[in-house]
C-alpha positions as CSV (number, residue, x, y, z in Angstrom):
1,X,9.0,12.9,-0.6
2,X,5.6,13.6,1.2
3,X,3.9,10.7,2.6
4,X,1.3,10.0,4.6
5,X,-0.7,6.5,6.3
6,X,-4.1,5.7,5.5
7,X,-5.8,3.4,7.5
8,X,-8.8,1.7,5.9
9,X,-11.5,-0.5,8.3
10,X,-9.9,-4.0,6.9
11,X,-7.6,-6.0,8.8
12,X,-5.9,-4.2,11.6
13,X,-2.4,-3.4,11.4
14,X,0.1,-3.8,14.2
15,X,1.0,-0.8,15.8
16,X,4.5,-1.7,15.3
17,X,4.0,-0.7,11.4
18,X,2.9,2.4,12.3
19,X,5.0,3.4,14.8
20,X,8.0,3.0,12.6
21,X,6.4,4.7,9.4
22,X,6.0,7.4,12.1
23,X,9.7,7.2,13.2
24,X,10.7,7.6,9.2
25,X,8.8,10.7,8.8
26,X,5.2,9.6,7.5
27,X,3.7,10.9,10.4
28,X,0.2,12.2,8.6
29,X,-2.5,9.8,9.6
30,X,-5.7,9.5,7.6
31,X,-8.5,7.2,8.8
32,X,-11.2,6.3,6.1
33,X,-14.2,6.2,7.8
34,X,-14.3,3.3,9.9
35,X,-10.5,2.6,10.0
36,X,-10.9,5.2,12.9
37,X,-11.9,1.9,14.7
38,X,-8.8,0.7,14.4
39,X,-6.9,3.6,15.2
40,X,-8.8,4.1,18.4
41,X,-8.0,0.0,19.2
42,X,-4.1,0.9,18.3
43,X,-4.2,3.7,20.5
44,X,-3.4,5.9,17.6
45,X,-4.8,9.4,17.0
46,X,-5.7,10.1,13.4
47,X,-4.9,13.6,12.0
48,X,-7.8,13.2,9.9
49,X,-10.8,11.2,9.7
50,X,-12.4,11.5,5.9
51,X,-15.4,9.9,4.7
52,X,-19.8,9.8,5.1
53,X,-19.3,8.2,8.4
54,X,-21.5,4.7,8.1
55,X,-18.9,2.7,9.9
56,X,-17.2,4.7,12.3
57,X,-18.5,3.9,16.2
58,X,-20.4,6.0,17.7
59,X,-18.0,5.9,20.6
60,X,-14.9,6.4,18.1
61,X,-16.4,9.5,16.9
62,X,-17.0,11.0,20.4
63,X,-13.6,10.0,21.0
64,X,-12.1,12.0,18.3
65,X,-13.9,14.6,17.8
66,X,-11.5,16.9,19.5
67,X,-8.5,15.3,18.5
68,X,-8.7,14.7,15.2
69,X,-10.2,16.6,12.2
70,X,-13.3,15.0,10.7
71,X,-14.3,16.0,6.9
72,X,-17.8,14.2,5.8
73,X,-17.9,13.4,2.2
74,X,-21.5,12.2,1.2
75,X,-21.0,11.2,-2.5
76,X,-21.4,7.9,-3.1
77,X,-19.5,7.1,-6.5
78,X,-16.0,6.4,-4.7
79,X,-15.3,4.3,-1.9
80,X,-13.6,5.7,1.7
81,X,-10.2,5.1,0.5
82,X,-11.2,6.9,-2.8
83,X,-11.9,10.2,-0.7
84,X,-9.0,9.5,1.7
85,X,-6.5,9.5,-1.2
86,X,-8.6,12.2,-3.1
87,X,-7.7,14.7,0.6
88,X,-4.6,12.8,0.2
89,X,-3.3,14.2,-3.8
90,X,-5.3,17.4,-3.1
91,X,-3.2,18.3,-0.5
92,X,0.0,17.3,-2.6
93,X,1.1,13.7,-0.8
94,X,3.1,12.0,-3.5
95,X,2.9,8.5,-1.4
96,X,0.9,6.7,0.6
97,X,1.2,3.5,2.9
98,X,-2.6,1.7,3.0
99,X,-3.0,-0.2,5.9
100,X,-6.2,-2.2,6.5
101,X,-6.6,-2.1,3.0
102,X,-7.5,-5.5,2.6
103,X,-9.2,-8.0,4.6
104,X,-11.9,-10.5,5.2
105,X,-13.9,-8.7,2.2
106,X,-12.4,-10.1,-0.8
107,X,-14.5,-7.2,-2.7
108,X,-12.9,-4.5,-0.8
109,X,-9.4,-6.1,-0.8
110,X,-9.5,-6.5,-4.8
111,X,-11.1,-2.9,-4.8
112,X,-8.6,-1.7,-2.8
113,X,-5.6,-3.4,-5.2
114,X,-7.2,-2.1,-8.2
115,X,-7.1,1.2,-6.6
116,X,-3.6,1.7,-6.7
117,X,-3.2,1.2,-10.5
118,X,-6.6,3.3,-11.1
119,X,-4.3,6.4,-9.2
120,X,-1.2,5.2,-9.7
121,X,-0.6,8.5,-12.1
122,X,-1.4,10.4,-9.1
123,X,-0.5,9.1,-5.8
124,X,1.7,6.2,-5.1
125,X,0.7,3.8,-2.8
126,X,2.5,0.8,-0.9
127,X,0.0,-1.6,0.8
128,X,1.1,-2.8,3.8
129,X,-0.8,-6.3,4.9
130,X,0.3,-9.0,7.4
131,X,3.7,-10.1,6.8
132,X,4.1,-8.5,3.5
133,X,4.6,-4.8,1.4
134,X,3.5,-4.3,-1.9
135,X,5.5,-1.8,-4.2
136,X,4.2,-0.8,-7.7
137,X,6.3,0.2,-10.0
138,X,6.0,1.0,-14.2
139,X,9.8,1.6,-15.1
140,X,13.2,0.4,-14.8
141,X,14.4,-0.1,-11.2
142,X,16.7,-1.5,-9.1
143,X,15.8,-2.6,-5.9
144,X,18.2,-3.6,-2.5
145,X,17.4,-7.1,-1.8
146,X,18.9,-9.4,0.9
147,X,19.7,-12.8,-0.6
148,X,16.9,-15.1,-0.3
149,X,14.1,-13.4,0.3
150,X,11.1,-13.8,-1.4
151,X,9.8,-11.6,-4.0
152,X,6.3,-12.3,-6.3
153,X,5.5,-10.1,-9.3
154,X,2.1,-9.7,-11.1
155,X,1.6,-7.7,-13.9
156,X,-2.2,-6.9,-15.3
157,X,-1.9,-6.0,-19.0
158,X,-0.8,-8.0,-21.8
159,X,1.4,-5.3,-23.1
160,X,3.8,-5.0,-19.8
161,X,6.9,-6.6,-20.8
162,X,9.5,-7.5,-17.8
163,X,12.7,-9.0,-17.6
164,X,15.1,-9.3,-14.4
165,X,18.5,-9.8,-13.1
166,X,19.4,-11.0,-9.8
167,X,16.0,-13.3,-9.4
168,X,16.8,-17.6,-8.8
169,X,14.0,-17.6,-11.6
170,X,14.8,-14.9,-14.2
171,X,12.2,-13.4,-16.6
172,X,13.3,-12.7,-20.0
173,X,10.7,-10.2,-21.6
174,X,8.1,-12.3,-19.7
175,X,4.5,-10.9,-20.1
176,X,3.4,-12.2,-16.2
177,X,-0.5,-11.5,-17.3
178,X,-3.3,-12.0,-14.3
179,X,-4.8,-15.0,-14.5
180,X,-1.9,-16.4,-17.0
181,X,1.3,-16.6,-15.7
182,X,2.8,-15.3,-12.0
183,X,6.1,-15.0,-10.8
184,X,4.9,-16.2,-7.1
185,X,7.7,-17.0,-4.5
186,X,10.5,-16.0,-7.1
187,X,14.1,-15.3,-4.6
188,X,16.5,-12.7,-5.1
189,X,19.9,-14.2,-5.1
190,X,22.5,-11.2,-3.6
191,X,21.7,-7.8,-2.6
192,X,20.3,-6.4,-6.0
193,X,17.2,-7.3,-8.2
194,X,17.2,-5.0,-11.5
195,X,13.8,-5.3,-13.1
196,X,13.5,-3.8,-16.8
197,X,9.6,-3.3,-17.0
198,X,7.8,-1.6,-20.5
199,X,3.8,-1.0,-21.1
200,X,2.1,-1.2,-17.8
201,X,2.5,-1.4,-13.6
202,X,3.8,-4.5,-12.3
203,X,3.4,-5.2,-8.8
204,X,6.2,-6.3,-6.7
205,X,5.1,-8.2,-3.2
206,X,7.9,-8.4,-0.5
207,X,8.5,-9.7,3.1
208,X,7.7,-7.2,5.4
209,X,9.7,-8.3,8.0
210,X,13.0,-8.3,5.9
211,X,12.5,-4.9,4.9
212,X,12.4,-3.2,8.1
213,X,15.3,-5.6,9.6
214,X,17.7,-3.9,6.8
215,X,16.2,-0.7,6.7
216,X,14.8,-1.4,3.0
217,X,11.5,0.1,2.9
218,X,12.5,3.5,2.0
219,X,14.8,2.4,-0.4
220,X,12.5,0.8,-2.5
């Protein structure tokens, strides 16, 4: 599966996370706009650097400009992500990690998690943030779990239907709508969680830390 990292001008990442999506083959980097500044702080050169350029350093740009390719977009109607993962589907990347995609701007962060269900038909994407990994998914699956560790789903339409086995709090053709009901802080109890999910996406938010002990992230 092609996969690629795009680094958005939120919170910075460790460069830990990066370093091992680079060791499991996602080694395109794309930085939107100014998450070139955080690249540059990680010490981490961008293949590409997409955007209209309002928040990249002046400095940053300099840096890069013979090590990384830059591609100005100036429309206006879509945010830096947007034309990152636009590059992104155009050049035929089925998934991508965001990182910085969230942050002290509550706008951008809920832009940014609206985002991946407004492409999810095109382009997967897996937010990485802090201690935790975000997964979307709109069908059956089963995922590897280690026993206790946390797992929260969300759901965003009152049409998506999910039941579960394997969770300390089971949902039995639960509806989990935003704003109405959660399953926050739920627990798998062994090493497999099957989710049955109908009629929408339903996010599922795991420990980050967890995932890469037991080598779980591309399993998922």
């Amino acid at each position: 599966m092609k996969s690629c990292i795009i680094i958005a001008n939120g919170d910075s990442p460790k460069r830990g996370v990066v370093k091992y999506l680079q060791n499991n083959n996602v080694d395109t980097i794309i930085a939107a706009d100014g998450g070139a500044n955080t690249a540059y702080k990680l010490g981490i050169i961008p293949n590409y650097i997409i955007g209209d350029f309002d928040s990249i350093k002046p400095k940053v740009k300099d840096y890069f400009i013979d090590k990384s390719e830059s591609i100005y977009v100036e429309r206006q109607d879509d945010t830096d992500v947007e034309k990152a993962l636009k590059f992104a589907i155009e050049n035929n990347f089925e998934t991508v990690y965001l990182l910085g995609g969230t942050g002290n701007r509550l706008d951008h962060s809920i832009c940014n998690l609206g985002i991946v269900l407004k492409y999810y038909n095109k382009i997967k994407i897996i937010i990485i943030h802090g201690k935790t990994i975000l997964f979307p998914y709109s069908e059956n699956v089963k995922l590897k779990t280690i026993s206790n560790e946390t797992i929260s789903l969300y759901a965003f339409n009152e049409k998506t239907i999910i039941s579960s086995e394997g969770l300390k709090y089971p949902l039995q053709k639960s509806t989990l709508l935003f704003g109405k009901k959660e399953s926050t802080s739920n627990v798998a109890l062994g090493d497999e969680v099957n989710l049955k999910i109908s009629g929408g996406i339903v996010f599922v938010i795991r420990e980050l830390k967890v995932m890469r002990k037991n080598g779980l992230i591309f399993e998922s």
